[in-house]
DOKOL-840306 format. One record per atom (N, C-alpha, C): residue in three letters; chain; atom name; z, y, x. Coordinates in steps of 0.05 Angstrom, whole numbers, plus 5000, padded with zeros to 4 digits. Atoms other than C-alpha are relative to their C-alpha. Example, Ala and Ser with C-alpha at 12.3 -4.5 7.8 and 13.67 -1.06 7.14 Angstrom:
BEGIN
  residu  chaine  atome    c3    c2    c1
     ala       A      N  5000  4976  5018
     ala       A     CA  5156  4910  5246
     ala       A      C  5000  5024  5018
     ser       A      N  4999  4976  4984
     ser       A     CA  5143  4979  5273
     ser       A      C  5014  5022  4985
END
This chain:
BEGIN
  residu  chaine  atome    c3    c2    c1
     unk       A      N  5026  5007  5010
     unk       A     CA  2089  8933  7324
     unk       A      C  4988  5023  4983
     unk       A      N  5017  4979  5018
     unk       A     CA  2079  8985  7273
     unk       A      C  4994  5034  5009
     unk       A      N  5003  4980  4992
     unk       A     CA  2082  9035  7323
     unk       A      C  4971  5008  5010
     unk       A      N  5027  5003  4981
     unk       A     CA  2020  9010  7355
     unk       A      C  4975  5014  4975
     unk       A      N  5021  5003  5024
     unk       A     CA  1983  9013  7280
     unk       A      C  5001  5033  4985
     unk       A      N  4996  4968  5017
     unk       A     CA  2015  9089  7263
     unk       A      C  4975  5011  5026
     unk       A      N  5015  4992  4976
     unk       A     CA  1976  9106  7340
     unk       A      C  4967  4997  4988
     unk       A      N  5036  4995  5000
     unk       A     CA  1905  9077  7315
     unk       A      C  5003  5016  4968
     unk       A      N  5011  4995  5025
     unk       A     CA  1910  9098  7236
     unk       A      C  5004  5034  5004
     unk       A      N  4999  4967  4991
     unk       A     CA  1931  9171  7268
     unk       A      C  4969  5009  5016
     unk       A      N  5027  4999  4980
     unk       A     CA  1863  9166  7320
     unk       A      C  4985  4998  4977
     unk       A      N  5013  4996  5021
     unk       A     CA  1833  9156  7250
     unk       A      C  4997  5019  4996
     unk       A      N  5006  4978  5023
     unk       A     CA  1850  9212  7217
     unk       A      C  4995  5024  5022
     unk       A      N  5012  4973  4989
     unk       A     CA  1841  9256  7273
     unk       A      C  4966  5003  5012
     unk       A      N  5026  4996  4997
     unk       A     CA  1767  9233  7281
     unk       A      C  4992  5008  4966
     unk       A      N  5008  4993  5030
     unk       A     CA  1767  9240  7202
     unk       A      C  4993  5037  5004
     unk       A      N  5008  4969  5005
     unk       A     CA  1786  9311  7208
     unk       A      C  4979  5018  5021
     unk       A      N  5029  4990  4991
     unk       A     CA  1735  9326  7268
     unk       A      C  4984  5007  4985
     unk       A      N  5021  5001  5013
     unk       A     CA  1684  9302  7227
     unk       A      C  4993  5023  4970
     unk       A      N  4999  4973  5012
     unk       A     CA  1710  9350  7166
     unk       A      C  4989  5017  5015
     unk       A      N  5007  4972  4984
     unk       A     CA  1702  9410  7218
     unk       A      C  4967  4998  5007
     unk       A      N  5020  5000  5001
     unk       A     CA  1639  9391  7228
     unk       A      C  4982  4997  4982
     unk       A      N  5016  5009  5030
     unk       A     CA  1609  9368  7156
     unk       A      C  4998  5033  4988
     unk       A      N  4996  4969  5014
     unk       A     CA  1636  9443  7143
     unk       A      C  4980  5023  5005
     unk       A      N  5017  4980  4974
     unk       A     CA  1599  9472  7202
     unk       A      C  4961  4997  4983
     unk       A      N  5014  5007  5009
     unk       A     CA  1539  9440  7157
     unk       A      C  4984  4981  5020
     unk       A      N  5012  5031  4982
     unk       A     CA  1521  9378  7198
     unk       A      C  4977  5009  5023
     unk       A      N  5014  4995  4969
     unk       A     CA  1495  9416  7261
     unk       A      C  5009  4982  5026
     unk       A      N  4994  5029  4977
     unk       A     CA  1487  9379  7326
     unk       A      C  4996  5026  5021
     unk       A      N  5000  4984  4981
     unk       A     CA  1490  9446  7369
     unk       A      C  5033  5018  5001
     unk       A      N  4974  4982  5009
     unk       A     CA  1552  9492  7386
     unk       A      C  5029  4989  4996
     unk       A      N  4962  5018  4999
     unk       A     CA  1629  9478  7370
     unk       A      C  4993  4976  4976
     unk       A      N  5017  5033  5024
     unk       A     CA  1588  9428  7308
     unk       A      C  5005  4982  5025
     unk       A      N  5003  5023  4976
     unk       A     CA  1572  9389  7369
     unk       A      C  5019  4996  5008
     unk       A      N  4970  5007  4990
     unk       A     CA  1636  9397  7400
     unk       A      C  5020  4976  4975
     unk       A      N  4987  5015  5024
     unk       A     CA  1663  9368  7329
     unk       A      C  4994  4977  4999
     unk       A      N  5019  5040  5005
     unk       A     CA  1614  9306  7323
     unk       A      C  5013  4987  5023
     unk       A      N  4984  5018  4985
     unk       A     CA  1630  9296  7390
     unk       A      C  5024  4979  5010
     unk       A      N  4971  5007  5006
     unk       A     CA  1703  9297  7390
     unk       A      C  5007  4985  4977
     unk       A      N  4996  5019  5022
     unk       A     CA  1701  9255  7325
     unk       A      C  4996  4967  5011
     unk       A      N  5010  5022  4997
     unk       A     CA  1663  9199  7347
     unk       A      C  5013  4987  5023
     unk       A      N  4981  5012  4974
     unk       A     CA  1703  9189  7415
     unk       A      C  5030  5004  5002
     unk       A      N  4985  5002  5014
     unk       A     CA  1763  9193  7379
     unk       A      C  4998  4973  4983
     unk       A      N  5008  5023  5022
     unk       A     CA  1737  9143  7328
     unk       A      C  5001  4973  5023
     unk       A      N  4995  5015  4977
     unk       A     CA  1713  9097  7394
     unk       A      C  5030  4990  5012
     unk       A      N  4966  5019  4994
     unk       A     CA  1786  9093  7416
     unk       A      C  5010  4995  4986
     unk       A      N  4983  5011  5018
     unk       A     CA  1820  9086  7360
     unk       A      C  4989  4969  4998
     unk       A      N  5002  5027  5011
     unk       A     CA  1776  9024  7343
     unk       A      C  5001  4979  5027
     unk       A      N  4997  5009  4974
     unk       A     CA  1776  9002  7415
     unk       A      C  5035  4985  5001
     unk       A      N  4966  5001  5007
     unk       A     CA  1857  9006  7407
     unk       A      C  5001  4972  4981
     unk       A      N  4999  5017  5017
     unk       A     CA  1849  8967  7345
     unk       A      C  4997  4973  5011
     unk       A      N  5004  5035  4996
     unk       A     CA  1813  8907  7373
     unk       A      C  5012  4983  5022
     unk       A      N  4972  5004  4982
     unk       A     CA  1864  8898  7431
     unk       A      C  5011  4988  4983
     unk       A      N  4969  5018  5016
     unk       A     CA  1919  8890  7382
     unk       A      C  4987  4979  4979
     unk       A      N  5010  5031  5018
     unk       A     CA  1870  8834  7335
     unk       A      C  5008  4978  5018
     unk       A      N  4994  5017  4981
     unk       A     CA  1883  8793  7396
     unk       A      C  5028  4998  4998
     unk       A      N  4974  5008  4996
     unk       A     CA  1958  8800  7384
     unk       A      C  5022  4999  4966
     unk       A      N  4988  4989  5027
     unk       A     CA  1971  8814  7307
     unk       A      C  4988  4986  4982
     unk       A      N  5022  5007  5024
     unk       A     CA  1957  8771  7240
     unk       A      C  4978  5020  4991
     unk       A      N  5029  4984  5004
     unk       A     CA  1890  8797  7219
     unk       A      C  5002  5006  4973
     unk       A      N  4991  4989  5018
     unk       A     CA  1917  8822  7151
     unk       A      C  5019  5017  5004
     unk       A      N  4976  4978  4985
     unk       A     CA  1971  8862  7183
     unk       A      C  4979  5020  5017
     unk       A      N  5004  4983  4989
     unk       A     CA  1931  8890  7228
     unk       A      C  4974  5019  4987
     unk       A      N  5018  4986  5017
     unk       A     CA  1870  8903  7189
     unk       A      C  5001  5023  4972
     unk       A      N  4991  4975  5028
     unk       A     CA  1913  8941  7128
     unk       A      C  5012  5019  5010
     unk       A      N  4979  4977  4992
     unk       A     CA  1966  8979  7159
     unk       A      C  4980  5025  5018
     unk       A      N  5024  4979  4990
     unk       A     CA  1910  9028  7204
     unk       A      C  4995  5017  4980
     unk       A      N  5006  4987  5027
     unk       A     CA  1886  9038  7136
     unk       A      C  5004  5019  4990
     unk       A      N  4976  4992  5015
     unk       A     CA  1945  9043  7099
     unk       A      C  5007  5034  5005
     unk       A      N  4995  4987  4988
     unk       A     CA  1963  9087  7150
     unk       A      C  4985  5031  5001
     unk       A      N  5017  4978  5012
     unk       A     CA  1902  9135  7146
     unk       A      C  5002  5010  4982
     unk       A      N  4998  4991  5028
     unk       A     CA  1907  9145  7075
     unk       A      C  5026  5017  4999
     unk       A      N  4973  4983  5005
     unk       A     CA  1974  9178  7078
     unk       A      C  4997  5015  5017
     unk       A      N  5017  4977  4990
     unk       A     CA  1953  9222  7127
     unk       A      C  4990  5012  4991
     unk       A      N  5020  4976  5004
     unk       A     CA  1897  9250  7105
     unk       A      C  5009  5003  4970
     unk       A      N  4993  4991  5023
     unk       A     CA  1932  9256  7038
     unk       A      C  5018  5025  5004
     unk       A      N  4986  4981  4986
     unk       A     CA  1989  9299  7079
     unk       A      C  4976  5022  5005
     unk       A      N  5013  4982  4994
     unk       A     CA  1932  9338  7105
     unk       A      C  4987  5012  4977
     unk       A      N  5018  4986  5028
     unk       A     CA  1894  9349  7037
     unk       A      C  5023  5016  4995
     unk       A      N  4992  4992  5026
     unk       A     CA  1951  9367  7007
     unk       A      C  5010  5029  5016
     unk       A      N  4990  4977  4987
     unk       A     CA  1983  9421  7066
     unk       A      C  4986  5017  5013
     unk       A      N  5020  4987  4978
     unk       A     CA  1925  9438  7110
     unk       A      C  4980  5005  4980
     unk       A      N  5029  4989  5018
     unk       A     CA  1865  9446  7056
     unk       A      C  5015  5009  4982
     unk       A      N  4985  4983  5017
     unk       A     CA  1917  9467  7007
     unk       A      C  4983  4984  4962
     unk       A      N  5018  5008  5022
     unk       A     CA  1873  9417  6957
     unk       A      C  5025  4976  4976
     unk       A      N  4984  5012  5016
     unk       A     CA  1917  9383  6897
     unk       A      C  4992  4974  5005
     unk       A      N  4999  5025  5000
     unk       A     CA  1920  9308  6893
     unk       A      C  4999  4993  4969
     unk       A      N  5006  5009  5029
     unk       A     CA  1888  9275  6827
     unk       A      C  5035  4977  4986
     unk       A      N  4971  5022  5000
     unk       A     CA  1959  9235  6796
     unk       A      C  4990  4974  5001
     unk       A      N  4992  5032  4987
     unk       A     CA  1920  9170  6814
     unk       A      C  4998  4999  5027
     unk       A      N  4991  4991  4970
     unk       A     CA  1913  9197  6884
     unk       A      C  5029  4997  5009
     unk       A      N  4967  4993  4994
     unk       A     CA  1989  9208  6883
     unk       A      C  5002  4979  4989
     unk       A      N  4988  5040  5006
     unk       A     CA  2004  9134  6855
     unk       A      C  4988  4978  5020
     unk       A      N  5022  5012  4984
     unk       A     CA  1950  9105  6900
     unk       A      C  5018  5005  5032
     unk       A      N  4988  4996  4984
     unk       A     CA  1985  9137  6957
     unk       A      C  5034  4999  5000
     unk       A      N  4976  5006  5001
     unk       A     CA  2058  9125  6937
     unk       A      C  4998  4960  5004
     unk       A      N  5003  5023  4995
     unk       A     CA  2035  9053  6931
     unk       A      C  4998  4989  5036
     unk       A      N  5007  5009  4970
     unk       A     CA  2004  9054  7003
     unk       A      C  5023  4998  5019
     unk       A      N  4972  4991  4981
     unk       A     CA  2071  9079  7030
     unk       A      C  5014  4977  4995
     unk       A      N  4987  5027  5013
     unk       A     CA  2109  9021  6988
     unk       A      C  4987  4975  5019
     unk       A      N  5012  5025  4992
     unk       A     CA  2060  8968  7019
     unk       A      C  5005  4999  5034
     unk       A      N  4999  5000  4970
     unk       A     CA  2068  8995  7090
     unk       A      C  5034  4989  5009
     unk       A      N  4968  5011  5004
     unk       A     CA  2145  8983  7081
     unk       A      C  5000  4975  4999
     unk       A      N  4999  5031  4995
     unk       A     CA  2134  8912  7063
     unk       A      C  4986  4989  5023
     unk       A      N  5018  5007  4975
     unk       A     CA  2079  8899  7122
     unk       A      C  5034  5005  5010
     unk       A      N  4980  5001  4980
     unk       A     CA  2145  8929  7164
     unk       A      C  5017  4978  4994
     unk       A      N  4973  5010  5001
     unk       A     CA  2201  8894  7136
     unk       A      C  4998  4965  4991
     unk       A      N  5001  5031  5003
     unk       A     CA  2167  8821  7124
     unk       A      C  4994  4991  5033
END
């Protein structure tokens, strides 16, 4: 099950970081911008597409947090290795928490 929920909260963060590449590009809609928006949003589309599949097969608090969950620790991985940007210490509790909670989602 939680393999299915690491798959969409990953399709998250990689329309998240599209959308970076393009917010950067300064919110053009021509060029590799475009390429970015693009690739964000049809990224974004499957992931949530994915998602609403598995509502049909998953409590709807399970499935609705862990995606999340899931995002958030990601794109905290990415802030912290790929932008090279520090993490505020309630960022880093906030995200130690998320990790803790995704553990219980697994193991209840």
């Amino acid at each position: 099950m939680i393999i299915k929920f690491i798959i969409i909260g990953f399709g998250m963060v990689v329309g998240d970081f599209f959308m970076k590449l393009w917010s950067n590009q300064g919110y053009l809609l021509r060029g590799t911008a475009l390429l970015f928006y693009i690739s964000a949003v049809l990224i974004y589309i499957a992931s949530l597409t994915y998602y609403g599949k598995q509502l049909h097969n998953t409590n709807f608090s399970i499935a609705t947090t862990l995606p999340i969950i899931i995002n958030i620790l990601f794109v905290a991985l990415i802030t912290i290795f790929y932008y090279k940007e520090p993490l505020s210490i309630n960022a880093l509790i906030g995200t130690v928490l998320s990790l803790v909670a995704v553990l219980f989602f697994y193991f209840t």
